[in-house]
KOLLUMPA-572135 format. One record per residue (C-alpha): residue number from 1; z, x, y negated. Coordinates in steps of 0.1 Angstrom, whole numbers, plus 5000, padded with zeros to 4 digits. Layout:
BEGIN
@pos NUM&c3 Z&c1 X&c2 Y
...
***
This chain:
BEGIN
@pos 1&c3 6685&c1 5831&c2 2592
@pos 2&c3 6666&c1 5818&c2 2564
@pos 3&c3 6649&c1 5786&c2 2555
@pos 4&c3 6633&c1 5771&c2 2527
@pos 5&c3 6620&c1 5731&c2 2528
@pos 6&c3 6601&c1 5714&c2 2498
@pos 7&c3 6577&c1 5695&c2 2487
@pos 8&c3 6542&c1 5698&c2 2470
@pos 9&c3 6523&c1 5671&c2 2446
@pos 10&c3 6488&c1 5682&c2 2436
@pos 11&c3 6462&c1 5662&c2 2414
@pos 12&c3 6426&c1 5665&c2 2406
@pos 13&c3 6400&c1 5646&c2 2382
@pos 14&c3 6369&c1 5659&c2 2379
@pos 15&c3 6346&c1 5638&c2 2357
@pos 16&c3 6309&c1 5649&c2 2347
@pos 17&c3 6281&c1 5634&c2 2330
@pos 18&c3 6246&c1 5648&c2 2338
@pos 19&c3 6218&c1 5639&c2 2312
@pos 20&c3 6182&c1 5657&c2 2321
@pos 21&c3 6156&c1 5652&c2 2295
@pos 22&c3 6111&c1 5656&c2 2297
@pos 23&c3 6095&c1 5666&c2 2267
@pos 24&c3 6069&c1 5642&c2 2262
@pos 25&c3 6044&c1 5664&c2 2244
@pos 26&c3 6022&c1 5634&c2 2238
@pos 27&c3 6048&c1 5616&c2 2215
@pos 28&c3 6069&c1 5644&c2 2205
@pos 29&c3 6100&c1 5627&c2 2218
@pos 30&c3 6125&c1 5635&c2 2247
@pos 31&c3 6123&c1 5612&c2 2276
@pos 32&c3 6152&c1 5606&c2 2307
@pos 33&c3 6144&c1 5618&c2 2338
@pos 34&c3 6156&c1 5595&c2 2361
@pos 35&c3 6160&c1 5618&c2 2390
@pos 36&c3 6186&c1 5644&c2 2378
@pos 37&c3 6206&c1 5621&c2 2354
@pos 38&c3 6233&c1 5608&c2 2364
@pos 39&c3 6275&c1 5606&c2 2367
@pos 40&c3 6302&c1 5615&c2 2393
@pos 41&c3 6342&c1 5611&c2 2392
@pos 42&c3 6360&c1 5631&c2 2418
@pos 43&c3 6397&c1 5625&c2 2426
@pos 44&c3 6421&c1 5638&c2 2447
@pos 45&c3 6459&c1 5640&c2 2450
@pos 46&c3 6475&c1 5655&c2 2484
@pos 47&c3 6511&c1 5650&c2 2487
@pos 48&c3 6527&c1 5671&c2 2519
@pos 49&c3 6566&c1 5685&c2 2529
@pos 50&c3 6571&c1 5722&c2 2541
@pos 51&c3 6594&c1 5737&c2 2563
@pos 52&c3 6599&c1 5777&c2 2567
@pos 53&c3 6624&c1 5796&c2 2590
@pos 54&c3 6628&c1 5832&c2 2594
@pos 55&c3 6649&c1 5856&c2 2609
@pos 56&c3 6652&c1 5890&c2 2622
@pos 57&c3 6676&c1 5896&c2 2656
@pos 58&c3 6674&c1 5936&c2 2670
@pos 59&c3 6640&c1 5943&c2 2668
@pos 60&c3 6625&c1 5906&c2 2666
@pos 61&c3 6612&c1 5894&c2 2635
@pos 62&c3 6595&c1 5861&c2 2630
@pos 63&c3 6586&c1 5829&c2 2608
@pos 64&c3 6581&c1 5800&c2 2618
@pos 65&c3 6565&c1 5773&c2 2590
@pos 66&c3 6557&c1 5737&c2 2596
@pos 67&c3 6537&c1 5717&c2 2564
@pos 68&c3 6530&c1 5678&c2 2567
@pos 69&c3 6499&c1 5668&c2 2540
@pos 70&c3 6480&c1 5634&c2 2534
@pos 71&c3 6456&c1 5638&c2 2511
@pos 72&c3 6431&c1 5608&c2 2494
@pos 73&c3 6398&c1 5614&c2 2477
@pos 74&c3 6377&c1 5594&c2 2463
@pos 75&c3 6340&c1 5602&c2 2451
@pos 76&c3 6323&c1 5576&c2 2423
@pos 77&c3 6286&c1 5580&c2 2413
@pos 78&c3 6273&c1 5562&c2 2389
@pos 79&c3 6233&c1 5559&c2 2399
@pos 80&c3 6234&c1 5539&c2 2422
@pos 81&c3 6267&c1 5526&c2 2419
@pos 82&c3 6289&c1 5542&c2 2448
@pos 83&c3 6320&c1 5550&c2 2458
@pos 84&c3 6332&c1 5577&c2 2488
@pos 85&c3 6364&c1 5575&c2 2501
@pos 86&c3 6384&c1 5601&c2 2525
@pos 87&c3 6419&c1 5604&c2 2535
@pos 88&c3 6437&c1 5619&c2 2560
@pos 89&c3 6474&c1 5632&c2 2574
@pos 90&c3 6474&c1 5665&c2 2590
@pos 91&c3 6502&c1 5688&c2 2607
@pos 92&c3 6496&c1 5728&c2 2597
@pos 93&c3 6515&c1 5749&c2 2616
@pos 94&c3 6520&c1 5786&c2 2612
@pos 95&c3 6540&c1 5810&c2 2639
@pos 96&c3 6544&c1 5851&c2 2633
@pos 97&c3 6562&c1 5872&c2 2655
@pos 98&c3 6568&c1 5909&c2 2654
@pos 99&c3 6589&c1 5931&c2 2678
@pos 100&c3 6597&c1 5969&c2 2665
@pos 101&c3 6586&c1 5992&c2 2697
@pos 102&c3 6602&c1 6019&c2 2679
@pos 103&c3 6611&c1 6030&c2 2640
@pos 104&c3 6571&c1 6032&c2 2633
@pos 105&c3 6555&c1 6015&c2 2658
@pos 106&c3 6552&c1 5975&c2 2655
@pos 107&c3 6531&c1 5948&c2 2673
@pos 108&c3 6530&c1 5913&c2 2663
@pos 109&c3 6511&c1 5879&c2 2672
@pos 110&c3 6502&c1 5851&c2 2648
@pos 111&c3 6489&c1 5817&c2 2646
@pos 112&c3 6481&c1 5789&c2 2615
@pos 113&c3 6461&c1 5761&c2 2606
@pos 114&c3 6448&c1 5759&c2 2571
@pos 115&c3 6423&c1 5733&c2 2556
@pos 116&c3 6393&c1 5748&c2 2532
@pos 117&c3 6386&c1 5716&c2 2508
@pos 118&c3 6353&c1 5719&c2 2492
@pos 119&c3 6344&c1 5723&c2 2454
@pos 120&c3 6334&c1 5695&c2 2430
@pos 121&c3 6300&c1 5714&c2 2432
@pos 122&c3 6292&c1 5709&c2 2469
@pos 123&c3 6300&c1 5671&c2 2464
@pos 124&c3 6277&c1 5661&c2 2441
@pos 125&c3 6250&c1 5642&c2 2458
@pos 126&c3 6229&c1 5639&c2 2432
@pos 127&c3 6196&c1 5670&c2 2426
@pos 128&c3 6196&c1 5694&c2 2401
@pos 129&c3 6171&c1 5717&c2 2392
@pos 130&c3 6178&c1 5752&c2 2407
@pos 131&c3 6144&c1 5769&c2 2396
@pos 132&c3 6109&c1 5757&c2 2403
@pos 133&c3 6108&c1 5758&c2 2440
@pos 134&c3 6143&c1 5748&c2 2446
@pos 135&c3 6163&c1 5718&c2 2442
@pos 136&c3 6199&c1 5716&c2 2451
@pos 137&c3 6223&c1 5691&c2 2458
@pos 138&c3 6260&c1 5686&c2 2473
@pos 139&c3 6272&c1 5656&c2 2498
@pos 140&c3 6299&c1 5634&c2 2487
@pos 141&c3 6309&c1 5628&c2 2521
@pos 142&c3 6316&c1 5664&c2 2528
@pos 143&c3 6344&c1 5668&c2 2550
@pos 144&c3 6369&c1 5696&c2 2544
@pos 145&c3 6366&c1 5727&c2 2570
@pos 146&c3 6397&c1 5733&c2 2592
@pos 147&c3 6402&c1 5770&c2 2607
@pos 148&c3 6426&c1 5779&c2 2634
@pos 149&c3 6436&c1 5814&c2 2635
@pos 150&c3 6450&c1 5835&c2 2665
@pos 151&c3 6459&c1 5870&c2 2663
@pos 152&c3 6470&c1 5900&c2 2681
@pos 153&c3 6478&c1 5933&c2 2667
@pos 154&c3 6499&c1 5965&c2 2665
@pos 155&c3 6509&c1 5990&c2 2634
@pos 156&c3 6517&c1 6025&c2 2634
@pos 157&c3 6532&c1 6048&c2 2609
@pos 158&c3 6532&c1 6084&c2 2609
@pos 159&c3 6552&c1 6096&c2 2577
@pos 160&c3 6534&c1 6083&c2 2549
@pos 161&c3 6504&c1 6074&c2 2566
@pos 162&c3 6496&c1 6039&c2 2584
@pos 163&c3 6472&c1 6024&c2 2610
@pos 164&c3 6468&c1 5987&c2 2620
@pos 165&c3 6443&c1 5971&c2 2648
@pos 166&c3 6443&c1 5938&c2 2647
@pos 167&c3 6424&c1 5913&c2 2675
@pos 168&c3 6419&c1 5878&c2 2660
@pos 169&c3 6398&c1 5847&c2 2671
@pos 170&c3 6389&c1 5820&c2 2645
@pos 171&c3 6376&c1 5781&c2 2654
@pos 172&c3 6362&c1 5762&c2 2623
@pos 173&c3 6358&c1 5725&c2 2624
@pos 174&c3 6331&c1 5708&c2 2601
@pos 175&c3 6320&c1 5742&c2 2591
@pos 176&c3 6298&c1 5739&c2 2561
@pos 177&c3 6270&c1 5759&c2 2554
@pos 178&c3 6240&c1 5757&c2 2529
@pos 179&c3 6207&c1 5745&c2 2543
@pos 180&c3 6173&c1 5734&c2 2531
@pos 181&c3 6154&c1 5702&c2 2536
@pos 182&c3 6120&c1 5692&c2 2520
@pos 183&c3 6114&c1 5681&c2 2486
@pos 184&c3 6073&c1 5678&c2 2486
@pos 185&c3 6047&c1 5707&c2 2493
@pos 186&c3 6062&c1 5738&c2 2468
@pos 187&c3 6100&c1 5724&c2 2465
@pos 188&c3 6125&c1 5724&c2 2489
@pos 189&c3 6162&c1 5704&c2 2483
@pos 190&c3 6190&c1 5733&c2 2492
@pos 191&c3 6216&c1 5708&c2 2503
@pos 192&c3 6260&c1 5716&c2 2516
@pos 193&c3 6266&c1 5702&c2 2546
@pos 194&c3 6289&c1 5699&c2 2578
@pos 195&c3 6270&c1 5718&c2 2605
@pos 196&c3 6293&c1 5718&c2 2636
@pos 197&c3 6316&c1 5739&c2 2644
@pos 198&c3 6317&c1 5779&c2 2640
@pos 199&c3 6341&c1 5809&c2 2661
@pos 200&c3 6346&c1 5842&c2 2652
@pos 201&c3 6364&c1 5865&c2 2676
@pos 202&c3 6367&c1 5908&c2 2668
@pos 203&c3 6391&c1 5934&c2 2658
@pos 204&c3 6401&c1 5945&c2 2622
@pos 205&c3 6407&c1 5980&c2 2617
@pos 206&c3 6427&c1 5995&c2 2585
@pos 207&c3 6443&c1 6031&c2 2576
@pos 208&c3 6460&c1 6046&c2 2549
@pos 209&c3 6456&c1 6082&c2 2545
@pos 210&c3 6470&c1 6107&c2 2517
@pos 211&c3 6451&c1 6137&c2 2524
@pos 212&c3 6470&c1 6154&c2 2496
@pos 213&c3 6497&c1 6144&c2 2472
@pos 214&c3 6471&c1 6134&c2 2446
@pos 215&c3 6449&c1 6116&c2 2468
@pos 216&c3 6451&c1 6084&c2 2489
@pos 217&c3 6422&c1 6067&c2 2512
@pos 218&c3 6422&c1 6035&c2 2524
@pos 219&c3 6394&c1 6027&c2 2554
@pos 220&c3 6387&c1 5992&c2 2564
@pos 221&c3 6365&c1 5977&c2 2589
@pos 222&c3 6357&c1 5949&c2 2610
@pos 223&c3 6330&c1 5939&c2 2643
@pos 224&c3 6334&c1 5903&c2 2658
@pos 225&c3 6306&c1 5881&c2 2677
@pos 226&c3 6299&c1 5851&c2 2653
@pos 227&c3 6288&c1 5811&c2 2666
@pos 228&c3 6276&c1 5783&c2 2650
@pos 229&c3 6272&c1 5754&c2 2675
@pos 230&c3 6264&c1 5715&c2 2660
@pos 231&c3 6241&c1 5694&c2 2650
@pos 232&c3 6217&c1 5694&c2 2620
@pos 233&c3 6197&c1 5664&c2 2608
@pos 234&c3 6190&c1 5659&c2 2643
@pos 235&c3 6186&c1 5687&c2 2660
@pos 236&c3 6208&c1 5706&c2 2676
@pos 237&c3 6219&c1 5745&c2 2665
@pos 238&c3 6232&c1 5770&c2 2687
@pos 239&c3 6231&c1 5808&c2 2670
@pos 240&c3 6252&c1 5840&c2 2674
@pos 241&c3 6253&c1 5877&c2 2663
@pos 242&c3 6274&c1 5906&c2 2658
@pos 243&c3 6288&c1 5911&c2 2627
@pos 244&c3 6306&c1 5937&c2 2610
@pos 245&c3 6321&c1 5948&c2 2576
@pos 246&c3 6334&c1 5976&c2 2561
@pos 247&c3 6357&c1 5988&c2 2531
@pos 248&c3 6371&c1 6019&c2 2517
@pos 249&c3 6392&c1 6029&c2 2484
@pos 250&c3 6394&c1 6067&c2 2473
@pos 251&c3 6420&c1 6068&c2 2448
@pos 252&c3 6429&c1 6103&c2 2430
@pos 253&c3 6458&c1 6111&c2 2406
@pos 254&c3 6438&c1 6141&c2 2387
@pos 255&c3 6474&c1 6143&c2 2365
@pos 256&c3 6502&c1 6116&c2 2356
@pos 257&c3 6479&c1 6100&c2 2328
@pos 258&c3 6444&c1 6102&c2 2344
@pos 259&c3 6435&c1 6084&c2 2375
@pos 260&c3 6402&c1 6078&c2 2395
@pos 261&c3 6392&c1 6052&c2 2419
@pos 262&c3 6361&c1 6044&c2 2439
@pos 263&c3 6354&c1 6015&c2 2461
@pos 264&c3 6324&c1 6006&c2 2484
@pos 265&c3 6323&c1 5971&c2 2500
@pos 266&c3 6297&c1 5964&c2 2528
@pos 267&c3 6288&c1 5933&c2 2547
@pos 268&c3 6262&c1 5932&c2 2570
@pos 269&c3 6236&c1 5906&c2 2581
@pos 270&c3 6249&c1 5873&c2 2585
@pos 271&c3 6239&c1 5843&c2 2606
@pos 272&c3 6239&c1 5808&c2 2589
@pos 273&c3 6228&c1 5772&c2 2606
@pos 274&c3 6189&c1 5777&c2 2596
@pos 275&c3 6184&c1 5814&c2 2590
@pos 276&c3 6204&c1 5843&c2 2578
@pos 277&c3 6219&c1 5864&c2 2549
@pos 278&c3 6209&c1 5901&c2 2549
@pos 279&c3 6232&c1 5933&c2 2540
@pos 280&c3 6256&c1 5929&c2 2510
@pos 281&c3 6272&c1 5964&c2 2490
@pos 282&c3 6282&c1 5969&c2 2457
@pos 283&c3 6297&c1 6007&c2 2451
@pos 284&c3 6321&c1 6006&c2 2418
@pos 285&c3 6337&c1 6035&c2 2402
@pos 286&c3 6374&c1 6031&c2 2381
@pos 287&c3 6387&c1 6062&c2 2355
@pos 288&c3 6422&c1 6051&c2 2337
@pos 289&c3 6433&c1 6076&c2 2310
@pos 290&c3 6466&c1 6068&c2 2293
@pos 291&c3 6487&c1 6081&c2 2263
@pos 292&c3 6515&c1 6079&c2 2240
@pos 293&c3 6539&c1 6076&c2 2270
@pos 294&c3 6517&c1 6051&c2 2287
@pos 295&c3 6511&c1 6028&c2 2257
@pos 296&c3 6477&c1 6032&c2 2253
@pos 297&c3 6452&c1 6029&c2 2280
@pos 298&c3 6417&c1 6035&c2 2279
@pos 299&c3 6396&c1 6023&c2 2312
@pos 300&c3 6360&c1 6031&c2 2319
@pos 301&c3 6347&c1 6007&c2 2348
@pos 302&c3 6309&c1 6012&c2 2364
@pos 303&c3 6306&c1 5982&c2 2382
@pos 304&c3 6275&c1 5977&c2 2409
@pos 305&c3 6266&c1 6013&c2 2410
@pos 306&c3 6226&c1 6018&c2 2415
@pos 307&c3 6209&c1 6042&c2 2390
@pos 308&c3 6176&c1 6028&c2 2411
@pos 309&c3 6186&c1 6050&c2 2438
@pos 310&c3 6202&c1 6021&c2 2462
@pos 311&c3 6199&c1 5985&c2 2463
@pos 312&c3 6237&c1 5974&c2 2452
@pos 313&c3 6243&c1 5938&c2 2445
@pos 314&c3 6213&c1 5930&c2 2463
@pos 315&c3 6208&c1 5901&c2 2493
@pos 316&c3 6181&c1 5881&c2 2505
@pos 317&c3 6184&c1 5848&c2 2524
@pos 318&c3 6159&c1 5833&c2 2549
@pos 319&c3 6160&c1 5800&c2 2561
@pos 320&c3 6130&c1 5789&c2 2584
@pos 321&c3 6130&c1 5758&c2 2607
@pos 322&c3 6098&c1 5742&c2 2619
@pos 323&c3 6083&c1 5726&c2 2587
@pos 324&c3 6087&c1 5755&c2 2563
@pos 325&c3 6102&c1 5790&c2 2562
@pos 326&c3 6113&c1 5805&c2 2528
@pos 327&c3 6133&c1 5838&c2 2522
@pos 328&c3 6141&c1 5852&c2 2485
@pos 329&c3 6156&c1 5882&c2 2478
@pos 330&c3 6183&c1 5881&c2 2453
@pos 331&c3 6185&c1 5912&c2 2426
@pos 332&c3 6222&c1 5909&c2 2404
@pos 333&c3 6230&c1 5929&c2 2377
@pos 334&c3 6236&c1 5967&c2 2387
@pos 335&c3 6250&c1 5993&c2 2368
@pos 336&c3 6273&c1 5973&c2 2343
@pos 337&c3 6294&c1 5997&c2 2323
@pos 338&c3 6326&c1 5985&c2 2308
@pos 339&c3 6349&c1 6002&c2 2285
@pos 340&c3 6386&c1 5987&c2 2281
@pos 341&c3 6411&c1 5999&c2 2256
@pos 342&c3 6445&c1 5982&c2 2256
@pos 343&c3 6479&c1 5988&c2 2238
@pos 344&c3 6516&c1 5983&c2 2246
@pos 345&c3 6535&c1 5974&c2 2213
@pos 346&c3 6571&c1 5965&c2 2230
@pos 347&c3 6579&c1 5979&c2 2268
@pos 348&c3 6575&c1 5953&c2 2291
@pos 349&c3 6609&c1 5943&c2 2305
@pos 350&c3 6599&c1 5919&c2 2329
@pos 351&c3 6569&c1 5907&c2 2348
@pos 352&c3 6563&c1 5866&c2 2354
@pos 353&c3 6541&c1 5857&c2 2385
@pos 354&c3 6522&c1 5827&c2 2372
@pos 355&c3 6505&c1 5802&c2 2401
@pos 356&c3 6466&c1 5801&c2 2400
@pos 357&c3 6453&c1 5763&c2 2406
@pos 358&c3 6433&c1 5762&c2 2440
@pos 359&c3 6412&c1 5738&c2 2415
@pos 360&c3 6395&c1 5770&c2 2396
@pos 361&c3 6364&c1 5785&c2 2380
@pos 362&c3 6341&c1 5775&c2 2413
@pos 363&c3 6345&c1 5739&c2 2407
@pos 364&c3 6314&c1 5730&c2 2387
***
């Protein structure tokens, strides 16, 4: 039997000052714009307990985790003066249990609640200017999304080679999605915003296959039925579809200091609350050669593979309700071609797993 109990402190500030200026052509001078200048301080500190236990008796295996948070925020804007306050104390329980049917064949069953808080981004209430059709704009009364998770599935190993189904069904409270409202004739405000509640329920398929002893294939996949049911500035929204994705990673050991690796991610068409997201791909290709015992690496990445043959990195969105429709097809960067050359003066002895803040890079 093991256990582990603790406890977690966790604090954000997020300050930011927004100044939009009009050239005033007449009078050569720069003038405030009103509309899009303005301030927000976002803060939020979540203190919660934890509680793990696992053991493994015969062929049982499980864990068993309990986590108690209360968390405070507290949004200030500064035009008009504001302030947007949220707390709340929630129980997040997690259960997994696996039972060996034999030496390689497992099943197991799982369920956990988790909150998804928002970013800094999707809380500022206050317009900027996308491009010149869109506006966007966050809430500051956002509420954070909470997902139950339920799953059922089974593993099987045959020598080095593995396959796992896995049945899941996921409920999301105050499911937030990004919709559009009207600015004035040729602008419309993209806004984030609760939307109801959204279920997922599918299968997850995944193998790992070494054709060779210089060659390994992983094949990923997923189909589930998707549903967004709520309520949206007034109206109410009740949309579905099938859904699918699928993955695979073809990596080759061509000798001990050369490897090759190729990846292709696909998602396809995706429901939102007003419209929907198309297809989703991005092909990438990975060569590592190494020398001098390993010390120096040189790594050629192609990144978003294209050539003008495909349409990699590539999705367009459509939203549509009764007063307007738009749909714009985003083009990314395809094709990117990196080249990384790195050197080891000392062996590494030892390897330090550093935490990543849940705060990061998608804040602003």
């Amino acid at each position: 039997l093991k256990w582990e109990v603790g406890y977690q402190f966790r604090y954000l500030k997020h300050p930011g000052d927004f100044t939009y200026l009009d050239r005033d052509l007449e009078n050569n001078t720069w003038v405030e714009n009103p509309l899009f200048t303005n301030a927000i301080d976002l803060r939020r500190s979540i203190h919660a307990g934890y509680a793990v236990i696992s053991q493994e008796v015969d062929r049982w295996q499980y864990d068993l985790g309990l986590r108690l948070e209360h968390f405070d925020r507290t949004v200030d804007i500064a035009r008009p003066t504001e302030n947007y306050k949220l707390s709340g104390t929630n129980l997040f329980p997690t259960l997994n249990v696996r039972y060996a049917l034999a030496d390689d064949l497992s099943i197991r069953a799982g369920y956990s609640r988790r909150i998804e808080r928002t970013t800094t981004f999707k809380m500022t209430p206050f317009p900027e200017r996308e491009h010149s059709e869109t506006l966007e704009q966050g809430d500051a009364e956002l509420l954070p999304e909470y997902i139950d998770l339920v799953e059922l599935g089974m593993t099987k190993y045959w020598g080095e080679h593995s396959l796992s189904i896995t049945g899941f069904y996921r409920h999301v409270d105050n499911a937030i999605n990004r919709v559009n409202t009207i600015f004035n004739d040729t602008i419309l405000n993209r806004i984030y915003t609760n939307v109801g509640t959204a279920e997922a329920q599918g299968v997850e398929v995944s193998t790992t296959i070494y054709p060779t002893n210089w060659a390994r294939i992983n094949l990923g996949g997923s189909i589930f039925d998707y549903h967004i049911k709520g309520r949206l500035f007034d109206d109410e929204i009740s949309t579905s579809s099938t859904q699918y994705s699928l993955s695979t990673n073809l990596a080759l050991t061509v000798s001990p200091s050369l490897d090759v690796q190729f990846a292709f991610n696909y998602l396809s068409d995706r429901i939102t609350a007003q419209g929907e997201d198309s297809r989703f791909y991005n092909p990438s290709l990975t060569i590592r050669k190494s020398f001098l015992d390993d010390r120096l690496a040189v790594v050629f990445q192609w990144l978003n593979m294209d050539l003008g043959l495909l349409s990699s990195n590539e999705q367009r969105i459509t939203t549509v309700r009764r007063n307007f429709f738009t749909t714009t097809n985003y083009v990314y960067e395809v094709d990117i071609v990196q080249l990384n050359v790195t050197y080891q003066i000392n062996a590494r002895k030892f390897t330090a797993d550093l935490p990543e803040s849940e705060f990061g890079k998608r804040e602003f």
